[in-house]
Each structure stands twice: as structure tokens, then as C-alpha cells.
DOVEX-429000 format. One record per residue: x, y, z of N, C-alpha, C in turn; residue in three letters. Coordinates in steps of 0.2 Angstrom, whole numbers, plus 5000, padded with zeros to 4 digits. Layout:
# residues N
XYZXYZXYZAla/...
# end
This chain:
# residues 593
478751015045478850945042479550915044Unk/479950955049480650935049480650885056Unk/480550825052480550755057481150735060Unk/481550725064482050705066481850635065Unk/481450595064481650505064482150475067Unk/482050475073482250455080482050365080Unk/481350375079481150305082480850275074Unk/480950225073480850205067480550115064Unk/479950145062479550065063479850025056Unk/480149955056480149915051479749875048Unk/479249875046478749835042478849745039Unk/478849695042479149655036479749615039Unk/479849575043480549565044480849505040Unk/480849505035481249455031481749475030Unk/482249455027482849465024483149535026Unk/482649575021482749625018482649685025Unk/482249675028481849705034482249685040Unk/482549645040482849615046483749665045Unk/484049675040484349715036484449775038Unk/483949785035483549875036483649905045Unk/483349845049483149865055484249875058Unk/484349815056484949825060485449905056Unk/485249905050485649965050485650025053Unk/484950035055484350075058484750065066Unk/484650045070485050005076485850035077Unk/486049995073486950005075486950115072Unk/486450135069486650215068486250245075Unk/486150215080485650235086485150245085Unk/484650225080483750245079483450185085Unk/482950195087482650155091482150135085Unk/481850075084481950035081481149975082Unk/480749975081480149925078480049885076Unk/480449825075480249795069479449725072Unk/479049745067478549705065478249675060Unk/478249605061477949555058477449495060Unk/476749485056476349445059476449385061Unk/477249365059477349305061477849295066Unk/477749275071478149285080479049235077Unk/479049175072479349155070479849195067Unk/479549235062480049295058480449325063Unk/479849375068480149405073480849365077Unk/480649325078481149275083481849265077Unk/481749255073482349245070482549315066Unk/482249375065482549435065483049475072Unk/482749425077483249445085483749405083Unk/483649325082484249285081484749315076Unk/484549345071485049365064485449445068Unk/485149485072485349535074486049515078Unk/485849485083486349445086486849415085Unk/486849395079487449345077487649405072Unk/487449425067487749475063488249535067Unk/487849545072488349595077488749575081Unk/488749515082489249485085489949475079Unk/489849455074490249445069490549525068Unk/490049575069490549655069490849645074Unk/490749615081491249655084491849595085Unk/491949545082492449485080492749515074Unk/492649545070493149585066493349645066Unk/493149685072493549755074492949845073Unk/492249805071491949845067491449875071Unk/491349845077491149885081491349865088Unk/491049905096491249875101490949825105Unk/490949785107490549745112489949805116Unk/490149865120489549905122489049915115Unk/489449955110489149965103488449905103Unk/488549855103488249795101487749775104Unk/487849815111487249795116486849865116Unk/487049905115486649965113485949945106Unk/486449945101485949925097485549875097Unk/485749815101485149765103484649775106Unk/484649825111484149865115483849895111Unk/484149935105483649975104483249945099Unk/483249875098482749845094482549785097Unk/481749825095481049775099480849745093Unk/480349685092479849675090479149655092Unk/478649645087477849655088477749615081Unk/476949585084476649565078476149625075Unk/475949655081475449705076475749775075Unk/475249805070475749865068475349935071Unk/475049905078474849955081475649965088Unk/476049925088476649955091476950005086Unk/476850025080477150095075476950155077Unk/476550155083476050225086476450265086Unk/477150265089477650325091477950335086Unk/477950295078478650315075478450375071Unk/479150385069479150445066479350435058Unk/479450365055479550355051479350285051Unk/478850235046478950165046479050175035Unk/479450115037479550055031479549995031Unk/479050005026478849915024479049905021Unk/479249825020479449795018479249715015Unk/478649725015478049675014478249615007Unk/477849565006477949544996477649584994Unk/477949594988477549604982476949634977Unk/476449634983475649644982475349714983Unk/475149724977474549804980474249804987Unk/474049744985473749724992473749714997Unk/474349704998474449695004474649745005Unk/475149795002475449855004475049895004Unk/474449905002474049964999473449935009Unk/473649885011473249855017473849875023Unk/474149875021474949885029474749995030Unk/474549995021474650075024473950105025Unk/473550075023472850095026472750095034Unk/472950035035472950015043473450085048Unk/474050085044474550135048474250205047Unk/473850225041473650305043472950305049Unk/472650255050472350255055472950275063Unk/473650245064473950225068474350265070Unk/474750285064475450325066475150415066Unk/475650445069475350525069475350555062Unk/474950615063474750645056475650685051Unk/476250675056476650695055477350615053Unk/477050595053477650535051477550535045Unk/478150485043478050485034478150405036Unk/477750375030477750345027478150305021Unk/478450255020479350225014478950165014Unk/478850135007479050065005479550055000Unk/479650005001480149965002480249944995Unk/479549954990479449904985479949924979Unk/480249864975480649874968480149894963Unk/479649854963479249844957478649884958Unk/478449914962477549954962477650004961Unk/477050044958476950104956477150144965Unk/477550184969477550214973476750264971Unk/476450304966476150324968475450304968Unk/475250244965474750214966474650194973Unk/475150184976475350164984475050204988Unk/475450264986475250344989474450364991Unk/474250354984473350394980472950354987Unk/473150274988472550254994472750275001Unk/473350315002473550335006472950395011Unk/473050415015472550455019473150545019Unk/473650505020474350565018474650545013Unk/474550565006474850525001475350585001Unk/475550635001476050695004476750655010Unk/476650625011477050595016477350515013Unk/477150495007477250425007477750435000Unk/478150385002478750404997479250324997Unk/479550304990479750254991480550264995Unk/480750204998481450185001481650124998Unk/482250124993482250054992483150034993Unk/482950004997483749974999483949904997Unk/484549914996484949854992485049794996Unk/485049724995485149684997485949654995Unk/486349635003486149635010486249705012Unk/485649755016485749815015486149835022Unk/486249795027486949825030487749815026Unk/487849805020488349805014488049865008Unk/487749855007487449905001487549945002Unk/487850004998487850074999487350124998Unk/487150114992486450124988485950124992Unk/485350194994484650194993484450234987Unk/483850224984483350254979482850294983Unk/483050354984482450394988481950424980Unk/481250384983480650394976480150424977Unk/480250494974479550524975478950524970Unk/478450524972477950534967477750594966Unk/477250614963476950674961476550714967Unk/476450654970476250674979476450694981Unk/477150664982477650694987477850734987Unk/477750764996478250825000478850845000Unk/479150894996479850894997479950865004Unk/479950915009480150885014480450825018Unk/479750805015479650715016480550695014Unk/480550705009481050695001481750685008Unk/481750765008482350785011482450735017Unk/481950745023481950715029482350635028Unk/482150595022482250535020483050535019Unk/483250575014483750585010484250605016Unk/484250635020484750665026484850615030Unk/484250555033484350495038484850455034Unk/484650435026484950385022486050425024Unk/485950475021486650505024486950485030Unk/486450495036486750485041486850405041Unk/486450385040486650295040487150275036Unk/487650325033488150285028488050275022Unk/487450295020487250265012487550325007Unk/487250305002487350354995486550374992Unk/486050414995485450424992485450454986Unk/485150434982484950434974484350474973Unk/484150524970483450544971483150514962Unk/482450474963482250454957481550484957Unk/481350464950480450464950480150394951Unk/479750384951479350334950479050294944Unk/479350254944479050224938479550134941Unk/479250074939479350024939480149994939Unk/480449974943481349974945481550014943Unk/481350084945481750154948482350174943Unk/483050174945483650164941483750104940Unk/483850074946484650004946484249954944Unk/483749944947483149874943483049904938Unk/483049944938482449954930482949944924Unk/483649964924484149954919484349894921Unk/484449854927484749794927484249724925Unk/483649724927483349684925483249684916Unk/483149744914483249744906483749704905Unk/484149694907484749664904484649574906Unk/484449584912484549504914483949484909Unk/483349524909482849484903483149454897Unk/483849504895483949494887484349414889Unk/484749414895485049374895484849304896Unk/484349304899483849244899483449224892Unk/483149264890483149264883483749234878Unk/484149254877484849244874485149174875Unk/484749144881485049074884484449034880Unk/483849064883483349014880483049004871Unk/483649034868483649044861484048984859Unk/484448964865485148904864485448944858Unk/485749024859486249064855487049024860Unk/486949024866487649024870487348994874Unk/487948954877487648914884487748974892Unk/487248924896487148974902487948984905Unk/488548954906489148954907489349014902Unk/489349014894489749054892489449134892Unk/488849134893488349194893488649224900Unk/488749184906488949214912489849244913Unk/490049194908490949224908490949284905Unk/490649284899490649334897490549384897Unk/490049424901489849474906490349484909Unk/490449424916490949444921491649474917Unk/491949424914492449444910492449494906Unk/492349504902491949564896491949634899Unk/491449644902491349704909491549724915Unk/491749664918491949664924491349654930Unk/490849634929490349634934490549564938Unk/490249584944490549534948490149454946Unk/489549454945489049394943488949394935Unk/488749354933488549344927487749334925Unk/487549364922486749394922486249314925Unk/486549264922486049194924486149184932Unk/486649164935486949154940486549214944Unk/486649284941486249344944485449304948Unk/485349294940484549284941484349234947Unk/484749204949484649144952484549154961Unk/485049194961485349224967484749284970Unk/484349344967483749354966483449344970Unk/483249264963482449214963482249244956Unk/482249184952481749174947481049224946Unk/480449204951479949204951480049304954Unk/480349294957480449394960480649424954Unk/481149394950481549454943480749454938Unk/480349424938479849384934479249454935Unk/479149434943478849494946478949574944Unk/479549584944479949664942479649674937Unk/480049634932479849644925479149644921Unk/478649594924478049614923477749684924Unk/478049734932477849764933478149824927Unk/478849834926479049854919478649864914Unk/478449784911478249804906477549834904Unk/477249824912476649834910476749944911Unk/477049944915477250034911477350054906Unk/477950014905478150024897477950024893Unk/477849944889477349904885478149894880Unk/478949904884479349884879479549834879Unk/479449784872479549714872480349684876Unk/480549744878481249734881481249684890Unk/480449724891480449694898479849644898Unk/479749644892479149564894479549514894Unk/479349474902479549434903480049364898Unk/480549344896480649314894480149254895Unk/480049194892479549124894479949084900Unk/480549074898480849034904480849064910Unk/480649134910480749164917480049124921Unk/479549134918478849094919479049014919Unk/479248984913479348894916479748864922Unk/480248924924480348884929480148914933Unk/479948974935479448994941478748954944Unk/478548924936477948884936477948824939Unk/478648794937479048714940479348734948Unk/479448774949479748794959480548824958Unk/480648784950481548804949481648864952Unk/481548934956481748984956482349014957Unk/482948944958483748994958483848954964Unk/484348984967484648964973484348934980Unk/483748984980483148974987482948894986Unk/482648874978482448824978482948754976Unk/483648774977484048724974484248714969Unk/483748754964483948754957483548804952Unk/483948804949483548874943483848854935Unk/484348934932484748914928485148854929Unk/485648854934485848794937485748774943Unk/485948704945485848674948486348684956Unk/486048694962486348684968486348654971Unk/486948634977486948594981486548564986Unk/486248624987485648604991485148694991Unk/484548684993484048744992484448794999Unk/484448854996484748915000485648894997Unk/486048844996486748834995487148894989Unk/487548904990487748954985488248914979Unk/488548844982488848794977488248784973Unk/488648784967488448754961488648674958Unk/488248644960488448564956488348544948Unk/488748484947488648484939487748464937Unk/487548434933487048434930487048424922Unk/486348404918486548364914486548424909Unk/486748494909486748524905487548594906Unk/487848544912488648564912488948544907Unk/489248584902489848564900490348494901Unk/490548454895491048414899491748444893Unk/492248424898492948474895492748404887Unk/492748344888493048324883492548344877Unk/491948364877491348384873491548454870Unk/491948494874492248534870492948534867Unk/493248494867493748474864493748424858Unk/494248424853494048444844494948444843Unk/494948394837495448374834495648454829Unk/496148484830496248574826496748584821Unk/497048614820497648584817498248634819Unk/498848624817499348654823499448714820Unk/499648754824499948824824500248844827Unk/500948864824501748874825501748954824Unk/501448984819501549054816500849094815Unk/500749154818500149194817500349264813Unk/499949284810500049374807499349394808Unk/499649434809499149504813498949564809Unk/498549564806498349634801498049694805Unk/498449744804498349804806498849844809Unk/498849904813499249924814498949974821Unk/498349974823498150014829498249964835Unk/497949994841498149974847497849904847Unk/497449894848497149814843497649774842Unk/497849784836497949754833498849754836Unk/499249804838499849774840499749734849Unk/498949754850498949694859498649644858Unk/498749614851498249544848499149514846Unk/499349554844500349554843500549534849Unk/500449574851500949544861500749494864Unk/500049484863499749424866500149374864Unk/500149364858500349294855500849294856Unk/501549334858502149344857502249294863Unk/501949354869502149324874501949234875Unk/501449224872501149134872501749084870Unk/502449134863502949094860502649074853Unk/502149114850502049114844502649164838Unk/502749114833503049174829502449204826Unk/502549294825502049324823502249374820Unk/501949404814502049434810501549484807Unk/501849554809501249604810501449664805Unk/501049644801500849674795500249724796Unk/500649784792500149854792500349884783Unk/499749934783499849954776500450014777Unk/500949984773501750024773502349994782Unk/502750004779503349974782503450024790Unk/503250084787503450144792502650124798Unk/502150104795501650114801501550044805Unk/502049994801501949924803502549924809Unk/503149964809503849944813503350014820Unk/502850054817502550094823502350074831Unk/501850004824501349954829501949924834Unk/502549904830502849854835503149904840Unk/503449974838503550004844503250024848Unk/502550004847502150024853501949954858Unk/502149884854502249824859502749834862Unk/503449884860504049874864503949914870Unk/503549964868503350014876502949974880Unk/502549934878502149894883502349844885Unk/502949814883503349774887503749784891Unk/504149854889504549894896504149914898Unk/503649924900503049944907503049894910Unk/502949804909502849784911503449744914Unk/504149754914504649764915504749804921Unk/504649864921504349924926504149904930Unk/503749864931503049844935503449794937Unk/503849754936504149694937503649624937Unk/503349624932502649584930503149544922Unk/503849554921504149544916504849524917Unk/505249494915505949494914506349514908Unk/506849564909507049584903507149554898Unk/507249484899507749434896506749414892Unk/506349404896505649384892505449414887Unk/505549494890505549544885505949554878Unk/506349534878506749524873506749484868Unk/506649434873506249354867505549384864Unk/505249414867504549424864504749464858Unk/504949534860504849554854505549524850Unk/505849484851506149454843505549414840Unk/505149384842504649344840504149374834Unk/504249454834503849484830504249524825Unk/504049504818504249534813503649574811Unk/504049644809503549704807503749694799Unk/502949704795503049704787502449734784Unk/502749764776502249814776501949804771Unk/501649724770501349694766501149644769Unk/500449624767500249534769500349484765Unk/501049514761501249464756501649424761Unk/501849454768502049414774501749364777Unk/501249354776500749304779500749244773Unk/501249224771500949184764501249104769Unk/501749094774501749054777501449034785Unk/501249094786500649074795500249014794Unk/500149014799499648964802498848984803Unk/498949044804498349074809498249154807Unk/497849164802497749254801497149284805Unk/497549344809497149374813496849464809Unk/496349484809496149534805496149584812Unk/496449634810496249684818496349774813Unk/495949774809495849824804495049874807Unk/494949904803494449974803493749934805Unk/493049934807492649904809492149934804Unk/492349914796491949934791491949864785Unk/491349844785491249794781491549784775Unk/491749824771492049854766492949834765Unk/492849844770493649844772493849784772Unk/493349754777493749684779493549654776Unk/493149654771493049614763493749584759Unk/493749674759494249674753494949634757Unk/494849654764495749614767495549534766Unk/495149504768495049444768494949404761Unk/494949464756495049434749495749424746Unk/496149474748496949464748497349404754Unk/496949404758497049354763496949264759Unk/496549274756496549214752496949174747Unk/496949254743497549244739498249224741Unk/498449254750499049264749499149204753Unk/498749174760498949134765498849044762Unk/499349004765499248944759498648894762Unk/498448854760497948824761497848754767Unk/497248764770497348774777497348814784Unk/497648864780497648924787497048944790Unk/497148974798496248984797496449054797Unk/495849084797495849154794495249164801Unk/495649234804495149254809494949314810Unk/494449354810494249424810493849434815Unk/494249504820494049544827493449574826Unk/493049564822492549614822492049604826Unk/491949674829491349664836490749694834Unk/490649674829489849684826489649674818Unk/490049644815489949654809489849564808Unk/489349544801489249464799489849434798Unk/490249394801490649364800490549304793Unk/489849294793490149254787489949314780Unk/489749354781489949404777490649404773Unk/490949414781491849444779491949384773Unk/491849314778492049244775491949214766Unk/491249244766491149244758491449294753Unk/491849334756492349374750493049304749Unk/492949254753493749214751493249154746Unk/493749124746493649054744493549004748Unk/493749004752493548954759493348964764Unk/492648974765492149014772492148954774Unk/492348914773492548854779493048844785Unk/493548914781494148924786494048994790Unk/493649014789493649084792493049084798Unk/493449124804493049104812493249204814Unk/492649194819492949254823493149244828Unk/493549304830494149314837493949354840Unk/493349394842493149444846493749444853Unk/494249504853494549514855494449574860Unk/494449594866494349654871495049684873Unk/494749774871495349804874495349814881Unk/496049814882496549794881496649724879Unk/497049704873497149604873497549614877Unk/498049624881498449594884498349574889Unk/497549644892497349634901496749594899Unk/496449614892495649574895495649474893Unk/495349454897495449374899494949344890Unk/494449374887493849344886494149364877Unk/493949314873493749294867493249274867Unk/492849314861492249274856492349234852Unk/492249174852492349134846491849134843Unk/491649144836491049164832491049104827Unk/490649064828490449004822490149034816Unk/490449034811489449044804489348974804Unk/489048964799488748914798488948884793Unk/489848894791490148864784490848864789Unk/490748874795491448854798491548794799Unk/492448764798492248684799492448664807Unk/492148634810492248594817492948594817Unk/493348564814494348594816494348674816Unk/494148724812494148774812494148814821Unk/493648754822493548794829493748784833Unk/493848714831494548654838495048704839Unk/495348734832495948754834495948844837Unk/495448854834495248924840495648914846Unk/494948884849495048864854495548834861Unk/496048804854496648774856496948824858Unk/497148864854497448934852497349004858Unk/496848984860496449034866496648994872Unk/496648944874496648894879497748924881Unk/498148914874498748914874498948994877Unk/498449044872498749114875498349134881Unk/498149094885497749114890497149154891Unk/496749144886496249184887495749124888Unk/495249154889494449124889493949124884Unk/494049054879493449084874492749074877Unk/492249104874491649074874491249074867Unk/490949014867490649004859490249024859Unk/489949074851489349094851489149124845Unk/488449124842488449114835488449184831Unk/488349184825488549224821487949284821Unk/487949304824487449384824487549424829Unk/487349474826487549534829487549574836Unk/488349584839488349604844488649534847Unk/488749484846488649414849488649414857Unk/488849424859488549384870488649464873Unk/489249504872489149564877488949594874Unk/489249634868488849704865488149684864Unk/487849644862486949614862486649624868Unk/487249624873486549634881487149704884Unk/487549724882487649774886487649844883Unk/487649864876487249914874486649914873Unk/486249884874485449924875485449924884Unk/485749914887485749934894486250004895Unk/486550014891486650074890486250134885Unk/486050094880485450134878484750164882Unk/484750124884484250134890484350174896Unk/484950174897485250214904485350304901Unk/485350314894485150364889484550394891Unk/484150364889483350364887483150414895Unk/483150374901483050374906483450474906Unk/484150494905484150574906483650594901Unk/483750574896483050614891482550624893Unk/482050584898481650574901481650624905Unk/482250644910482550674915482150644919Unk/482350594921481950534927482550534933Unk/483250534930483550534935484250584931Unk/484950594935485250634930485750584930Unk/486350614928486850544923487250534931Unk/487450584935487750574944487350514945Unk/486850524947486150464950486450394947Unk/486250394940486250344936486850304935Unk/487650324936488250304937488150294942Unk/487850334950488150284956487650264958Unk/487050244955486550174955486650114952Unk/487350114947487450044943487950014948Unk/488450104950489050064953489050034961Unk/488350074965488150044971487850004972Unk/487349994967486649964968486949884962Unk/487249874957487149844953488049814953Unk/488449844956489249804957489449814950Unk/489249894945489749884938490149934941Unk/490749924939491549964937491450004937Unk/490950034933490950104928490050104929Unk/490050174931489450194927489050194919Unk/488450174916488550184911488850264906Unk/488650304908488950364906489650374907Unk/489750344911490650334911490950304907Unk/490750244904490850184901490750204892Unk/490150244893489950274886490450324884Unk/490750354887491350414885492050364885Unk/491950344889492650284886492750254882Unk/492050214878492050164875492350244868Unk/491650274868491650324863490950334860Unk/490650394860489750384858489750384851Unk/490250374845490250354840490150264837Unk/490750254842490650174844489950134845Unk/489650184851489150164854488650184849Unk/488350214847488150224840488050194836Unk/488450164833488550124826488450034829Unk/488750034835488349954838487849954839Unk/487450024841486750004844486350004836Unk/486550044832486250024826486249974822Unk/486749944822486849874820486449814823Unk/486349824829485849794834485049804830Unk/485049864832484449894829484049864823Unk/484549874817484449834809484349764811Unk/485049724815484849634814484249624819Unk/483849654824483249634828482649684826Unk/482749734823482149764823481549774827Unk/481849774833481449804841481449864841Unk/480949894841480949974843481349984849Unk/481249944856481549974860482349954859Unk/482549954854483449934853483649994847Unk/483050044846483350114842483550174846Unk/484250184843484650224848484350274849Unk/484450304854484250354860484450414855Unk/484050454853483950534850484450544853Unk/484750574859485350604864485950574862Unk/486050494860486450494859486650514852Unk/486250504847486350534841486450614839Unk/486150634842486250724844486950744846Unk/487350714851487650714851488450684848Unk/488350634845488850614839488750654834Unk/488250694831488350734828488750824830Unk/488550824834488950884837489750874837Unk/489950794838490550804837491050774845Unk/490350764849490450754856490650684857Unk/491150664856491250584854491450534862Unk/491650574869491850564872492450594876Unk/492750544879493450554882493850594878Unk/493950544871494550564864494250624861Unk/493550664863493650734862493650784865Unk/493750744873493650804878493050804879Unk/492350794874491750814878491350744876Unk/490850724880490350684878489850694882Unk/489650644886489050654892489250724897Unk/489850704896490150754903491150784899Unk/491250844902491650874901492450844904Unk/492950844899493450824901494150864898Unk/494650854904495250894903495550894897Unk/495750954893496250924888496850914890Unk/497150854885497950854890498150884882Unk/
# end
């Protein structure tokens, strides 16, 4: 069974196929691409052509290079030119049918020794397989789109599958540059399977009118760092294909997580399907454009803006890293701020942990001593919040225990004079909860702030439902002056990122529980296949599996979806004590310093 795949038939030449064929080409495979329509083909030659010419205009390959590859890519309408290959992939739509018709036809055709790869996100590869005549030979290939840019293949075996097979696949994927992942089968593999989980919640989460489609997408990119934002994601896709995935999901799973959102259905049923069609989530300039135009559900700046009231002075409660880069933020903005901790010794701590972050940034030359200077005069350390009795603006950056910030927001009442607004970081807890321990849950708002405050760009701003309209103006003001980015969003749990990004990490759990993939796999399928920063297991040891624990619960209690109860593994392990990074051990092992 040890195939050289030499000659290699493409199935399919759309986008994805035409893709496939050229990466296939420029590694020296000779190369088949077929499709029933002479049209496809013809503009599968066209796209080769122009895309290798574009390589060798910016240094990436030779002018000979490019003519070599041209040659060695023919095309055909019928899929009896796959006679010689040693490898075909398809790359057809969507359909048992079709696919389970492209591979009946080929075991007739190809030799008893070729393998068989489709292409499909969403099908059972082994259902594929079972109508197969070599179902030992057939095995998924799924490559990323655009897949001459994409690193990421999913090499997918099913219960059928040939080692061999397996291997054969997984050594060409190397030789062509990629990064092969080995998965099982089961509906979007790794990277689809956890990333459409998320894009459902977030279409969901839009069509709840919790957050507008704009703040849902900042939030993401800016929050995690992903380069799109799950709508805009969606778009880019197609509607009507995320629709498809998911269905197939769910009908494996049966977790309410992957049934389709409805809006994924009404606008697939309307032609809305994103970008192809000109319009989806949003609206563009034209069908296939990537610009985005306004429409009557863009935001207008004046509709966000709101009469606030002024803020000359902020206090900052707390005394951990929070809370003095919630300190520096403001400082640097030219707010006076007063940062208050329990006792005088832990509050002048917090401030000299602002002055080492200023002389770094000094270091860096991102600072000027003389700015540095002014900043921190601006901040008074005190060990009392009998210091906030004149601010403008009280910020809570305290323990993430509801207890706590009760009791601080009840002193806050007594001690800040009337008017001030009263703000609390908390990233899971009821904010109008906090707000009912004062006298005026009229004045008190949330600041969901991300660490680092000083690097990360994004604020939550959390309404309850006893906030007043000024309360929020001036948030806002407030965020707009220190340079960050708010997004509005209402008061329940988890609000925009932790709500869709830890049950996609909970999920990326379940999946080693399973032993579907292992946690290597599963980090460099978000990080190839999906453009995140971090793998989830990377990200889980950073955050902290305690953290991560205690929000997936909170989650858990305010929606009561079985598929949002935390993963055994992870609970097993915060028990043990394995919290992460900060203990050296969590998913995976680390240095002590």
C-alpha cells in the first residue's frame, strides 16, 4: 500500500478544487482536475494562471517554476480521465449524493490500489466510505480555504480506514507544506466542529438583539484577538453552507449547541447568504465585494451618543494587577485617580507596580520620562475608600466573588457623593445584583475590562435594567477619552466574549475526553485552520482552569443547556490542584521559574 501519489485527480473545480489542484502542481504532482462543467474547467486554467503569475511578481516562484506547474495541470469533464491516478479528491457540494455518485463511478475506474479523499466539512467520511467498493482506501482530506494560504489539512480516518492509507495522505500533506492533523470522523472534524459551535452561539446571541452585529464582531476580534468576528465570519463562508455544517452536527450530536440558529435558515431561505450574495449579516457593495456598506441597521455615531455627566476624577478599588492597569489606563488618559486598596502598604504596592509598567514603557521608548512622571503623579495611593468621597467615576477591580462586591458597593454608597457613577469589572457576575446592595442602581454600570488594561483595546459596558441613559452616556464618554472600545451589552452572564468563547473551549475539552483528537491536534487546528492566537488548551492554562471553571458554571446555572456543563476533565482537574500556567501544571506541563 505504499503509494507514491505521483499523479493526482481533483474532483470538483470550484474555488476550493481549483486551490487544491494548484498546490498539488507547484509541489510537482501531475495533476487532473475534473469537472462536468467545461466553464469551471476553463476558469480553473484561468485562475491557475493568474494566481502563478502573481507568485512569480512577488519573488515566490520562477517564471520556468510556473510553467512547469501549468503543464502539469490538465483538465476533463469526465471522471474516466482519473484512470492513472494514484490518489483522487473530491471536492464536489454538499450531498451524500452526489459524493456517494462521484465514488461509485471511481471504483469502477481508478485502480484497485489508489485511495480515495473527500473533501467534505460536514459528511459522515464513513458513511461515504460503507458505499465504497474499497472502503479501506477512502479517507477524508479537508483543506482550508484559500488552501494555497492555509496550512492546515484534517487527515480523517474512519473505522475503515487503512493505516497506510492514513500515512500515505499524511506524508504528501508534508511534502506539500501543510501541517496534517490526524482526526476521527464525526461532523466538522476539529476546526469546523468547534468553530461553527461558536459562530451558531453568535448568530444566536445577535438574533436575540442582546448586542448589535458591529459590537458582537469587535468584541471577538478585540477580546481574543481573531482576526474576523464570528458575523462578518459567517458571511464570508455563506450563510446557507455554515447552515449545512451545523445541521450535519447536530444531527450527530443532538447538542442543542449546533442546532441551527433560525436566522441562519431565514436568510438562507431569502438568498441573504453573506458576501456571494451581497448581503447577509451585513450588507455589501456588491455580490462577491468584500466592502461593507451602511444600511438601515449600521449604527449612526449620533444614536450613540448621550448627554453624561463630567469626569475630572476616578478611584479605582483594588489592589491586583487589574486593578492597578484599570490605574494606569486612566492616568495616562490625564484623569486624577485614586487607588485604593485594603491597608496603605498594599495600596502604595499596586502603585509600584504602575511605576514598573511605566518604566518599561519608557524602555521601549513607547513613553517619555517627563509623561511618565506626570502619570504617576496623577495617582494617589490610599488605604481606605474613604478616598473616593470626591470622584467622579468609581471603578471596582476587586475578587470575582459576589459577596465581596456587594459588601464594596455598599461602602461605596455611603462614602462617594451623589452622582458619581459607580462601575464594577466583573466578568461574570449580575451586575444589577452588585447594584442592589447601594442606594442608587440607577448609578451603577459595568466596565468589563481585559487583561492587560493597558494593552487590551475592548470594554464591556453592561446596562441592567435600573441604569440611567446618562449613566451610560458617560461610560462611554469615558471609554471613547481613554482609548478604548466599548461595546454595549446587557446584563447576563458571560456578556459578548466569555458567553461564546468558553463553551468553545469547553467543547475543545470534551473532544480529548472523547480522545477524538489530542490537545497538539486541537491547538494547531484553531491556530491553522481557524486564525486564533492561541490554541484552546493554550489559552486554558493562561487564562487558569479555575477561572475557566467557575465561568463555565456560571454559564451553566444562567442558561441551563446541558451542552454548557463543564467538561468532567476540566473539573478533575482543578481539583487536583492543576490550575494552569500559575501552577506549572494544567493541560500540559510547565517550567518552574
Amino acid at each position: 500500500m505504499d503509494t507514491p501519489l505521483s499523479t493526482i485527480a481533483v474532483v470538483g473545480l470550484g474555488t476550493m478544487g481549483t486551490g487544491i489542484a494548484e498546490v498539488l502542481a507547484l509541489a510537482g504532482r501531475e495533476v487532473i482536475g475534473i469537472d462536468i462543467s467545461e466553464a469551471a474547467a476553463r476558469q480553473a486554467v484561468t485562475s491557475l494562471e493568474a494566481s502563478t503569475a502573481r507568485a512569480v511578481g512577488r519573488g515566490r516562484i520562477t517564471e520556468q517554476e510556473r510553467a512547469d506547474a501549468l503543464a502539469r495541470f490538465r483538465t476533463s469533464d469526465a471522471l474516466a480521465a482519473a484512470a492513472d491516478a494514484e490518489l483522487v479528491i473530491e471536492v464536489v457540494p454538499e450531498s451524500y449524493e452526489l459524493k456517494q455518485q462521484v465514488f461509485r463511478e471511481l471504483d469502477a475506474i481508478v485502480p484497485p490500489t489508489a485511495i480515495l479523499a473527500t473533501g467534505t466539512n460536514a459528511l459522515s467520511v464513513t458513511r461515504l466510505a460503507a458505499e465504497s467498493q474499497r472502503p479501506e482506501r477512502v479517507l477524508g482530506l479537508h483543506f482550508f480555504n484559500p488552501a494555497p494560504a492555509m496550512k492546515l489539512v484534517e487527515v480523517v480516518s474512519s473505522v475503515l480506514t487503512a493505516p497506510p492509507a492514513v500515512e500515505a495522505v499524511t506524508r504528501l500533506a508534508r511534502e506539500l507544506g501543510k501541517e496534517p492533523v490526524a482526526v476521527g470522523d464525526r461532523p466538522g472534524f476539529v476546526a469546523d466542529g468547534l468553530l461553527f459551535g461558536y459562530l451558531n452561539q453568535a448568530a444566536a446571541m445577535y438574533e436575540a438583539n442582546y448586542a448589535s452585529r458591529e459590537d458582537i464582531d469587535a468584541a471577538m476580534k478585540l477580546g481574543c484577538g481573531l482576526p474576523m468576528g464570528p458575523l462578518a465570519l459567517l458571511d464570508l463562508i455563506g450563510i446557507d453552507t455554515a447552515r449545512t455544517v451545523l445541521e450535519a452536527m447536530y444531527s450527530a450530536s443532538h447538542d442543542r449547541l449546533h442546532a441551527p440558529a433560525p436566522i441562519l435558515g431565514q436568510l438562507s431561505e431569502a438568498g441573504l447568504t453573506g458576501r456571494k450574495a451581497g448581503r447577509g449579516f451585513y450588507t455589501y457593495e456588491a455580490p462577491g465585494s468584500q466592502t461593507v456598506v451602511a444600511d438601515a441597521l449600521t449604527p449612526s455615531a449620533e444614536a450613540a451618543a448621550g448627554e453624561g455627566r463630567p469626569v475630572a476624577s476616578v478611584g479605582v478599588a483594588g489592589s491586583g494587577t487589574m486593578a492597578s492597569g484599570i490605574a494606569e489606563v486612566f492616568a495616562k488618559a490625564g484623569y486624577t485617580v485614586v487607588l485604593a486598596a485594603r491597608g496603605q502598604e498594599k495600596a502604595d504596592l499596586a502603585k509600584g507596580r504602575i511605576a514598573k509598567s511605566l518604566e518599561r514603557s519608557v524602555a521601549k521608548g513607547r513613553l517619555t520620562a517627563e509623561a511618565r512622571d506626570e502619570t504617576l503623579g496623577r495617582i494617589t495611593a490610599a488605604g481606605s475608600l474613604d478616598a473616593f468621597a470626591e470622584v467622579d467615576l468609581a471603578v471596582e477591580a476587586v475578587a470575582e466573588d459576589l459577596e465581596i462586591k456587594q459588601q464594596l458597593f455598599a461602602a461605596l454608597d455611603k462614602v462617594c457623593r451623589p452622582g458619581a457613577v459607580l462601575a464594577t469589572t466583573t466578568s461574570s457576575l449580575p451586575v444589577v445584583a452588585i447594584a442592589r446592595a447601594t442606594a442608587r442602581p440607577e448609578d451603577v454600570i459595568g466596565m468589563h475590562f481585559f487583561n492587560p488594561a493597558p494593552a487590551m483595546k475592548l470594554v464591556e459596558v453592561v446596562r441592567t435594567v435600573l441604569t440611567a441613559d446618562d449613566v451610560h452616556a458617560t461610560v462611554r464618554a469615558v471609554c471613547a477619552k481613554i482609548r478604548k472600545h466599548p461595546v454595549d451589552c446587557g446584563d447576563r452572564a458571560g456578556f459578548i466574549v466569555n458567553a461564546l468563547l468558553f463553551p468553545y473551549l469547553n467543547n475543545a475539552i470534551k473532544m480529548v475526553e472523547e480522545h477524538y483528537a489530542s490537545l497538539d491536534d486541537i491547538d494547531a487546528a484553531m491556530k491553522l485552520g481557524g486564525g486564533y492566537p492561541m490554541g484552546p488548551f493554550e489559552l486554558l492554562d493562561v487564562v487558569g482552569l479555575d477561572v475557566s471553571l467557575a465561568i463555565e458554571k456560571v454559564l451553566h446555572k444562567e442558561f441551563r443547556d446541558p451542552g454548557l456543563a463543564p467538561a468532567p476533565l476540566l473539573e478533575h482537574l482543578v481539583a487536583a490542584g492543576c490550575l494552569g500556567r500559575k501552577t506549572g501544571r494544567g493541560f500540559r506541563e510547565y517550567a518552574r521559574r
